[in-house]
C-alpha positions as CSV (number, residue, x, y, z in Angstrom):
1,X,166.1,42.9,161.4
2,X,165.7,42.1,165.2
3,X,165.6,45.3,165.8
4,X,162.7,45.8,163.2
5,X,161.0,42.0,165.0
6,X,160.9,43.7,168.3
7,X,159.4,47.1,167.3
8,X,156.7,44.9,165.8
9,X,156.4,42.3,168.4
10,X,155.7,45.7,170.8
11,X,153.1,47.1,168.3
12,X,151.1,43.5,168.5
13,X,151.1,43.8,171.9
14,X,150.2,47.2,172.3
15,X,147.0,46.9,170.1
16,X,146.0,43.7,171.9
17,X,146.5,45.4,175.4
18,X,144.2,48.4,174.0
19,X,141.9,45.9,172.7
20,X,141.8,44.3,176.0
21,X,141.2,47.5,178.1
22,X,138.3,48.4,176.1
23,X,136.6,45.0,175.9
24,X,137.5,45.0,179.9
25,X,135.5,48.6,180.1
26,X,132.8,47.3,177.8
27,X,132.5,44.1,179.9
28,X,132.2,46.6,183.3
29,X,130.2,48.9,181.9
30,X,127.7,46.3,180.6
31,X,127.9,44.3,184.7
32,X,127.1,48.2,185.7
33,X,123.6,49.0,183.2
34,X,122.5,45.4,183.4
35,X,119.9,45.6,185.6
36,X,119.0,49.3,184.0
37,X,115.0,47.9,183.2
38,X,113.3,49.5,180.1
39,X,110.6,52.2,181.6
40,X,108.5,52.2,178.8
41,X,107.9,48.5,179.0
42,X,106.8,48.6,182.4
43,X,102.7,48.1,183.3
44,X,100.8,51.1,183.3
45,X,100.0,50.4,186.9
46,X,103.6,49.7,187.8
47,X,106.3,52.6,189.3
48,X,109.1,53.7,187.2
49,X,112.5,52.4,188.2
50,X,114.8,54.5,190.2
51,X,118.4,55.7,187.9
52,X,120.1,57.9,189.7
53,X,122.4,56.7,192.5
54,X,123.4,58.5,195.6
55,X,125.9,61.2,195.8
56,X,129.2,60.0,197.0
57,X,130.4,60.8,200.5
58,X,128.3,60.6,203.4
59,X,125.9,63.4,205.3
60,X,128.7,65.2,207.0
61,X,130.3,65.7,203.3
62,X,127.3,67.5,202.4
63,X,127.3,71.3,202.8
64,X,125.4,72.7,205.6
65,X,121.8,73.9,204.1
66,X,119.1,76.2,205.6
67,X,115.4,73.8,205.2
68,X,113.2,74.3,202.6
69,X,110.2,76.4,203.2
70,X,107.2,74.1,203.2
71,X,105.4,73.9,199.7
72,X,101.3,74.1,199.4
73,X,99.2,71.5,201.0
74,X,98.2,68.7,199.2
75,X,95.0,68.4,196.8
76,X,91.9,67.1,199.0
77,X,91.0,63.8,197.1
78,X,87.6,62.9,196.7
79,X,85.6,60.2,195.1
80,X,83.1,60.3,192.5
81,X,80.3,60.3,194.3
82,X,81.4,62.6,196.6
83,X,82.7,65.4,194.3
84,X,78.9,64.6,192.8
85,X,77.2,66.0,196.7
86,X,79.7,68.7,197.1
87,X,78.4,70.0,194.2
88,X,75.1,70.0,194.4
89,X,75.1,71.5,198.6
90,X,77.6,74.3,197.4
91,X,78.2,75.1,194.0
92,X,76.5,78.9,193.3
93,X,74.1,77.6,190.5
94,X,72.4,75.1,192.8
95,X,72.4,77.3,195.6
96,X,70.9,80.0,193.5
97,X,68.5,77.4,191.6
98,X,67.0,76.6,195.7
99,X,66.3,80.4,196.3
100,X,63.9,80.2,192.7
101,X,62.2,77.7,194.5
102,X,61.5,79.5,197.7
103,X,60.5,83.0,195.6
104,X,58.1,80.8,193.4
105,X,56.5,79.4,197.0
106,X,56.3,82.7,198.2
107,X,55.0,83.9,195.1
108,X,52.3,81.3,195.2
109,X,51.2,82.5,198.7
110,X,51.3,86.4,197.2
111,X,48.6,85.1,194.6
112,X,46.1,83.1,196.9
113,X,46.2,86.1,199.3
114,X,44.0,88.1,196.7
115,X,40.9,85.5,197.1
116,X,41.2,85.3,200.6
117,X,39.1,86.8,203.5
118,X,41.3,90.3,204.1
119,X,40.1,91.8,207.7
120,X,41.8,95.6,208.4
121,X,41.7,97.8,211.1
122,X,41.7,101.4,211.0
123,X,41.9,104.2,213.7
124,X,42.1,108.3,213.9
125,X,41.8,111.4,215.7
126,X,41.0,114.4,214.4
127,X,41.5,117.7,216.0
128,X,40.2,121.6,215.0
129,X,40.3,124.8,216.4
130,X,36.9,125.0,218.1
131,X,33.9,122.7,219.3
132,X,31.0,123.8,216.5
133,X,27.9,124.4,218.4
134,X,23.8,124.6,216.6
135,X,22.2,127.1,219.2
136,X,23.9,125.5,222.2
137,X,23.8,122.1,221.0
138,X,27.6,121.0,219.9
139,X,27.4,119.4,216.8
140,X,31.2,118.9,216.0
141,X,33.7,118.6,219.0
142,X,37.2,119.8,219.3
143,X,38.6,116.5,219.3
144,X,37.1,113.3,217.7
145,X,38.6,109.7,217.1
146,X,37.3,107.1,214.9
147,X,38.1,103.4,214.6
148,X,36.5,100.5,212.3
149,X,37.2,96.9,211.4
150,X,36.7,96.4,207.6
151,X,36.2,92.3,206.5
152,X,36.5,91.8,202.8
153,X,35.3,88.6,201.4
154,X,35.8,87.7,197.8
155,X,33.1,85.3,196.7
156,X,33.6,85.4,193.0
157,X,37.2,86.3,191.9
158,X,38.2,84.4,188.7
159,X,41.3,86.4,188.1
160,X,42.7,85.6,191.5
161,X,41.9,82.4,191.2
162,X,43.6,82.0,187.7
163,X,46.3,84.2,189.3
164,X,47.2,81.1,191.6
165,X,47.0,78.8,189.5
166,X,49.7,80.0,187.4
167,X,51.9,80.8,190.2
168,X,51.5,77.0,191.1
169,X,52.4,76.5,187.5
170,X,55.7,78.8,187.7
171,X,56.6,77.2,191.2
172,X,56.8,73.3,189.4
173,X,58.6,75.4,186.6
174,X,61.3,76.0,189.0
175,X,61.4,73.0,190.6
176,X,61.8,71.0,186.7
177,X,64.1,73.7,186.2
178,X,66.3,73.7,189.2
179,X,66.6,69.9,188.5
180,X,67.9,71.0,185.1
181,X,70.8,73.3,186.7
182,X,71.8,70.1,189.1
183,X,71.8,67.7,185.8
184,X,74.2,70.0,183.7
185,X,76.2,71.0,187.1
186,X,76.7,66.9,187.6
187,X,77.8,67.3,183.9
188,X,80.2,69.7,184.9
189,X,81.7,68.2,187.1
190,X,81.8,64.2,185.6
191,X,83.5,65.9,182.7
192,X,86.2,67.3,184.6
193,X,86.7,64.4,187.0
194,X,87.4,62.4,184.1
195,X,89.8,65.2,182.7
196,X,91.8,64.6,186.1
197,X,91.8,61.2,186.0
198,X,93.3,61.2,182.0
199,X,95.7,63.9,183.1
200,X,97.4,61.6,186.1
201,X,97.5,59.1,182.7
202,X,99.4,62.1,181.0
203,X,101.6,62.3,183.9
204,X,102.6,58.7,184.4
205,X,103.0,58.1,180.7
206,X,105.3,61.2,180.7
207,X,107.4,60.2,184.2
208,X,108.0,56.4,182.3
209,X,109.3,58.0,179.0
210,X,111.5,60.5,181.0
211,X,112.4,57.5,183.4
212,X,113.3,55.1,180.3
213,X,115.5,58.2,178.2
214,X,117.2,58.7,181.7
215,X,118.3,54.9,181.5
216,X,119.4,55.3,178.1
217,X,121.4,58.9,178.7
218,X,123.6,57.3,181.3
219,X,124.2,54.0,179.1
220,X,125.4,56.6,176.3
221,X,127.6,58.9,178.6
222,X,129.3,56.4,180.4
223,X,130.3,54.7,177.1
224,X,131.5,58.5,175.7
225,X,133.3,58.6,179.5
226,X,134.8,55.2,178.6
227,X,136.0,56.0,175.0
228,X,133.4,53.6,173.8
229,X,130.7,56.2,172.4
230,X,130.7,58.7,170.7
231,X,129.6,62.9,171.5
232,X,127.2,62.6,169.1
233,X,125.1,59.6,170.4
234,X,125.3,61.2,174.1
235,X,123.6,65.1,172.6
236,X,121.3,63.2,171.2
237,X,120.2,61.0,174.6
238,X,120.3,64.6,176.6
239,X,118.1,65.9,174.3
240,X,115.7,63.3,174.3
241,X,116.1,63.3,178.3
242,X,115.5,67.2,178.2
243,X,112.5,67.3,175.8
244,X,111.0,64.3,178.2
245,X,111.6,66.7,181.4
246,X,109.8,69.2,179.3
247,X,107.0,66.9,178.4
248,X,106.6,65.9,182.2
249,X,106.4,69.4,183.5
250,X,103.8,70.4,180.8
251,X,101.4,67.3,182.0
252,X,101.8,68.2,185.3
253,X,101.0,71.6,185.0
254,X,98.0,70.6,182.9
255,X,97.0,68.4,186.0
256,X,96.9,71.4,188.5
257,X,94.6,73.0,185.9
258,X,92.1,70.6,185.8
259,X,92.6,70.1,189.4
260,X,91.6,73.3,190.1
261,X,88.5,73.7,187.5
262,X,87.2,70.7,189.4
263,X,87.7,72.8,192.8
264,X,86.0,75.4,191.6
265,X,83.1,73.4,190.7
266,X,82.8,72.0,193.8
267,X,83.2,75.7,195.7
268,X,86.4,74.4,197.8
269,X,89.7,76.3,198.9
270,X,91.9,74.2,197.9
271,X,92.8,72.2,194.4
272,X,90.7,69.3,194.3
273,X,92.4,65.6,193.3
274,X,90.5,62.2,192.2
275,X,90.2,59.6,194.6
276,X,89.6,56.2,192.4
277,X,89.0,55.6,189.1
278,X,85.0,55.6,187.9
279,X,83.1,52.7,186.9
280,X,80.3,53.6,184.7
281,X,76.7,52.1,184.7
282,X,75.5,50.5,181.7
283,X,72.9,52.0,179.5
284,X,70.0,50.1,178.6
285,X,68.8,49.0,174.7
286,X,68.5,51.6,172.4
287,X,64.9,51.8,172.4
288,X,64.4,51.4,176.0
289,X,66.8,54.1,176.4
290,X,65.1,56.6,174.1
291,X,61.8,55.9,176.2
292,X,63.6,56.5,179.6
293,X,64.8,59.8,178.0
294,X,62.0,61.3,177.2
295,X,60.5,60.6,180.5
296,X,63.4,61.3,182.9
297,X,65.6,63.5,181.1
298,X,65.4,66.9,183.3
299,X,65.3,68.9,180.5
300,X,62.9,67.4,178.7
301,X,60.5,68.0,182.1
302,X,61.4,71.3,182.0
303,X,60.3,72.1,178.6
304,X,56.9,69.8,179.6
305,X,56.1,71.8,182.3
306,X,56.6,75.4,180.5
307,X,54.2,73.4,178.1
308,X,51.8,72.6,180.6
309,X,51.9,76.2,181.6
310,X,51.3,77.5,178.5
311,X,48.2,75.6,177.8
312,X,47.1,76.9,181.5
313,X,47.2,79.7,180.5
314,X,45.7,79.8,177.5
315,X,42.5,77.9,179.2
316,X,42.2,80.4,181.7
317,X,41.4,83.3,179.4
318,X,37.5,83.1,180.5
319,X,38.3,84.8,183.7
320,X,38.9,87.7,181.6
321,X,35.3,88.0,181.0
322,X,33.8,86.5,184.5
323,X,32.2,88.7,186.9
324,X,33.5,89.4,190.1
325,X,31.4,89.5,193.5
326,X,32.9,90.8,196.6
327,X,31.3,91.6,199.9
328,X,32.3,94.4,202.5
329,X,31.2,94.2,206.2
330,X,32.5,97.3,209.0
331,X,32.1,97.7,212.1
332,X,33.2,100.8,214.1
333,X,33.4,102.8,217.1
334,X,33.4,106.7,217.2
335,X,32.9,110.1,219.0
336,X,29.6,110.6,218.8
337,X,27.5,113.7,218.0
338,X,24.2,115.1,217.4
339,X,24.4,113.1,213.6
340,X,26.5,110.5,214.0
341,X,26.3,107.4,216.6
342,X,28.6,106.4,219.5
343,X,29.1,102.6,217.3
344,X,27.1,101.0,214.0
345,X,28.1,98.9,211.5
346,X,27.3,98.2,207.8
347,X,27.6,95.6,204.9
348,X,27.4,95.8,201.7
349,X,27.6,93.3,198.0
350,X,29.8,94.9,195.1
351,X,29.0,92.8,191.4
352,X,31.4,94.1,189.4
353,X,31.3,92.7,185.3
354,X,34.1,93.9,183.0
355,X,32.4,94.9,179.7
356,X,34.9,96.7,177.7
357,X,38.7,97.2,178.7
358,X,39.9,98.6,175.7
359,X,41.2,95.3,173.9
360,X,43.6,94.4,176.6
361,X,41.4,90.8,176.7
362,X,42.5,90.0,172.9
363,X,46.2,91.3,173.1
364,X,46.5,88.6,176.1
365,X,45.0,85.9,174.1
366,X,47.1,86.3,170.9
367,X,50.3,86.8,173.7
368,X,49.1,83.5,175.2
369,X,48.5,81.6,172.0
370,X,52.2,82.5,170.7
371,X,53.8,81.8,174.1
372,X,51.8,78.0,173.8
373,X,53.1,77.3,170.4
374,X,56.6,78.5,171.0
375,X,56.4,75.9,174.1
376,X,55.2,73.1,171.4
377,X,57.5,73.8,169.2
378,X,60.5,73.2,171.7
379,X,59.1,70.3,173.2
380,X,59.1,68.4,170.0
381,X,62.5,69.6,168.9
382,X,64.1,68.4,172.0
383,X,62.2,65.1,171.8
384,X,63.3,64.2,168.5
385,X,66.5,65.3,169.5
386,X,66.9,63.2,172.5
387,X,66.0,60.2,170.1
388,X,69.1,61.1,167.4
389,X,71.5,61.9,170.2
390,X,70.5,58.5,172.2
391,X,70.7,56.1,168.8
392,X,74.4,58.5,168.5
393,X,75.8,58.3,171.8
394,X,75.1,54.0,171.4
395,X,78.0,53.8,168.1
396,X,79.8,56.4,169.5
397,X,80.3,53.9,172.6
398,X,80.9,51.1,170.6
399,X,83.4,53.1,168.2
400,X,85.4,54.6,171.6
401,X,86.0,50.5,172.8
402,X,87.3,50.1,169.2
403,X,89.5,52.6,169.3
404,X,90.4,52.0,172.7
405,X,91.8,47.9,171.8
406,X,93.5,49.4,168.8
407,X,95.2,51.3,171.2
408,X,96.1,49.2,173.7
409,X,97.6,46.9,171.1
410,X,99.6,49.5,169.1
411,X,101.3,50.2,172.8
412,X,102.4,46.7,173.3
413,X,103.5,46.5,169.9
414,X,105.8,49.8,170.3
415,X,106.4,48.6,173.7
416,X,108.2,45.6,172.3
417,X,109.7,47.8,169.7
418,X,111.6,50.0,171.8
419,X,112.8,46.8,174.4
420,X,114.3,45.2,171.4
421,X,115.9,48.4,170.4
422,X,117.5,48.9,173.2
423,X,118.9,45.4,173.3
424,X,120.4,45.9,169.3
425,X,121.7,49.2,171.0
426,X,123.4,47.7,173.4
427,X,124.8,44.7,171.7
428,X,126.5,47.6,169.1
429,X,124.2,46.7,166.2
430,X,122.3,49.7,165.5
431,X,122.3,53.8,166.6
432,X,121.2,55.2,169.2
433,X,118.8,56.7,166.4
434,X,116.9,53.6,166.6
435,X,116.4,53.7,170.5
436,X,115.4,56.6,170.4
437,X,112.4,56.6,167.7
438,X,111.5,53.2,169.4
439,X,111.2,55.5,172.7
440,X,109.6,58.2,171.6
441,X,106.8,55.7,169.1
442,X,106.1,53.7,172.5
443,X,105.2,57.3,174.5
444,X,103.3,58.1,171.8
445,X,101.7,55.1,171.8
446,X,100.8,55.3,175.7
447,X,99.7,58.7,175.9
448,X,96.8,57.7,172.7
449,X,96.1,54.3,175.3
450,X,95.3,57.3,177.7
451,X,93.2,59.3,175.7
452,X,91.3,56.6,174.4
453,X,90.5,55.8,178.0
454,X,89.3,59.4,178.4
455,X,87.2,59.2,175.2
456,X,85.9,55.9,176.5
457,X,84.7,57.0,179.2
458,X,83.2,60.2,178.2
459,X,81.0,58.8,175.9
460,X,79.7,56.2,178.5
461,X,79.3,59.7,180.8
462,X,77.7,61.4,177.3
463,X,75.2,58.5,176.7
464,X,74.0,58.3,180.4
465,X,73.0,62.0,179.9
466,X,71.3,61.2,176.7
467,X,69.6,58.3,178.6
468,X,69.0,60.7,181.6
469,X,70.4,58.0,183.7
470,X,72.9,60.9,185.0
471,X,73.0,61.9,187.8
């Protein structure tokens, strides 16, 4: 029986010294991860919390290791307005909407050339076998030379005059037009500025969720190292912490893309990064809006100036049928001979009146008239359509700033979530199965706060095009 006593006395104490070990590791382990903050709770704004210590040992226990090789330069960082000008002095389709410009000016100065004064000189020498004599009188010399000035003055020239006028007509076409190119280059290139800008969101919302399943693997592997977890809790933290890593690498790779689409636009060498965040002007009322649109909006001038060509050209048909009156002076200076004199000169009226051409008049006309209605018929399609996308572009803005608090609420609700998960975690009263959904609900939830402040600001960026308040 005293035997039996002892046996059980050494069986009570054996529990409650295993008991007391393990609440003693639990008690450590707890002092260790209690200042382990929660990521995904942290401010957008805010760095993610460092997890990882430092390798034991100092540097001389460290194997010897050659240096890296140094990695790529950093992205050049510019501002909005900035990336805006780089643009627009080198991007190709600016740079090729500046040479239009110039070949409409010199176009202008090709058509005004045929109503101006036109003065030529000529000069020759002729040379034949023989001097031609009449009895002994030479009446053609061996060797002759001629030279004239010819001044040609068009008085009446209604097709060159019409000529120019177009050609003025097609040079403010290029100009409207080249204005156009710039507007949907600075379209370009706001668009992907904001696409950099939601892709550092990506990034940071993708460091905090790795940061905050980092925290949790190392709660859940140092209890499986103490005896106080168990395997299957710490696969399921390394896989959370893996598929984070993955999820991290993929935004940041996505960042270089739109890094370097926004490099391209701007015709530089080297990725291009944001500088600041953009801040938006606001858009006017609706109906004021609408009017500014339809007077600023460079397309819209476009489309009014190929209109006001048209009708120019329509107008102009008379010249068609309008006389022309040119006159012709020369003067010149020759060999002279028995019929010819030494010098002389001549002028001389030319009335020239088109009667019949063979129809080409009419097939220009009808040509003309189609070309003017085609230009109507744009004009007002893009005029009614500036007024629906305007009135659109208005609730689309209001609808993004909906969505956009939704958002932002649903993240501090998941937020919350996951910090009290962690805390029922850690006191033993749930799975790490909660922890995780908590984690992966309150990424979630930041990465929509992200691209509801993309879509937020695009339609603020779509509805200043609309207005033509852009660039």
């Amino acid at each position: 029986m005293r035997e039996r006593k002892s046996v059980g006395c050494m069986s009570m104490n054996g529990d409650r010294g295993r008991t007391m070990a393990g609440g003693a590791r639990l008690f450590a382990l707890s002092l260790t991860l209690l200042g382990a903050p929660v990521a995904i709770a942290q401010t957008p704004g805010a760095p993610a919390a460092a997890v990882s210590g430092a390798p034991a040992g100092g540097p001389s226990s460290a194997p010897a290791v050659l240096p890296a090789p140094p990695g790529p330069p950093p992205p050049i960082r510019v501002s909005w307005q900035r990336a805006l000008e780089l643009a627009e002095a080198h991007n190709t389709s600016t740079l090729v909407a500046d040479q239009e410009i110039r070949r409409a000016e010199a176009l202008v100065r090709e058509a005004r050339a045929a109503w101006l004064p036109t003065l030529t000189g000529n000069g020759s020498y002729t040379r034949i076998d023989s001097a031609r004599y009449f009895g002994t009188t030479v009446t053609t010399p061996a060797g002759s030379w001629n030279g004239n000035l010819a001044l040609t003055v068009p008085i009446v020239a209604p097709p060159a005059w019409a000529n120019d006028w177009h050609a003025q007509d097609a040079r403010e076409v290029a100009r409207v037009t080249a204005a156009d190119a710039r507007r949907q280059l600075a379209t370009a290139v706001g668009r992907t500025y904001l696409t950099v800008i939601l892709q550092h969101r990506q990034v940071e919302v993708a460091a905090r969720a790795r940061d905050t399943a980092k925290v949790h693997y190392d709660y859940a592997h140092t209890r499986l190292g103490l005896g106080l977890g168990n395997g299957v809790d710490d696969a399921r933290a390394a896989q959370e912490l893996h598929s984070d890593e993955s999820q991290l690498n993929d935004a940041q790779t996505a960042l270089v893309r739109a890094q370097s689409a926004l490099a391209v636009l701007l015709s530089a060498e080297d990725l291009v990064d944001v500088e600041d965040d953009v801040q938006l002007a606001a858009a006017p009322s609706a109906q004021a809006a609408i009017d500014d649109a339809r007077k600023n909006r460079s397309d819209v001038r476009a489309l009014q100036a190929r209109k006001l060509s048209s009708e120019h050209l329509r107008r102009d048909e008379w010249v068609y049928y309008a006389p022309s009156l040119l006159a012709q002076a020369q003067a010149f200076k020759q060999t002279a001979t028995l019929l010819q004199p030494a010098s002389g000169w001549q002028a001389s009226v030319v009335l020239s009146i088109p009667f019949f051409d063979g129809g080409l008049r009419y097939g220009v006309a009808r040509e003309r008239a189609a070309l003017d209605e085609e230009a109507r018929i744009q004009l007002e399609a893009t005029l009614r359509q500036v007024s629906v996308e305007v009135r659109t572009q208005f609730r689309v803005v209001e609808s993004a700033d909906r969505s956009l608090e939704a958002a932002r609420q649903a993240l501090a609700s998941a937020a919350q979530a996951a910090v009290l998960a962690d805390k029922s975690y850690r006191a033993g009263a749930s799975t790490n199965l909660e922890v995780i959904d908590a984690e992966r609900r309150a990424r979630d939830a930041a990465s929509q706060v992200a691209f509801a402040e993309d879509n937020a600001r695009q339609a603020r960026l779509d509805l200043l095009l609309a207005t033509g308040a852009f660039p």
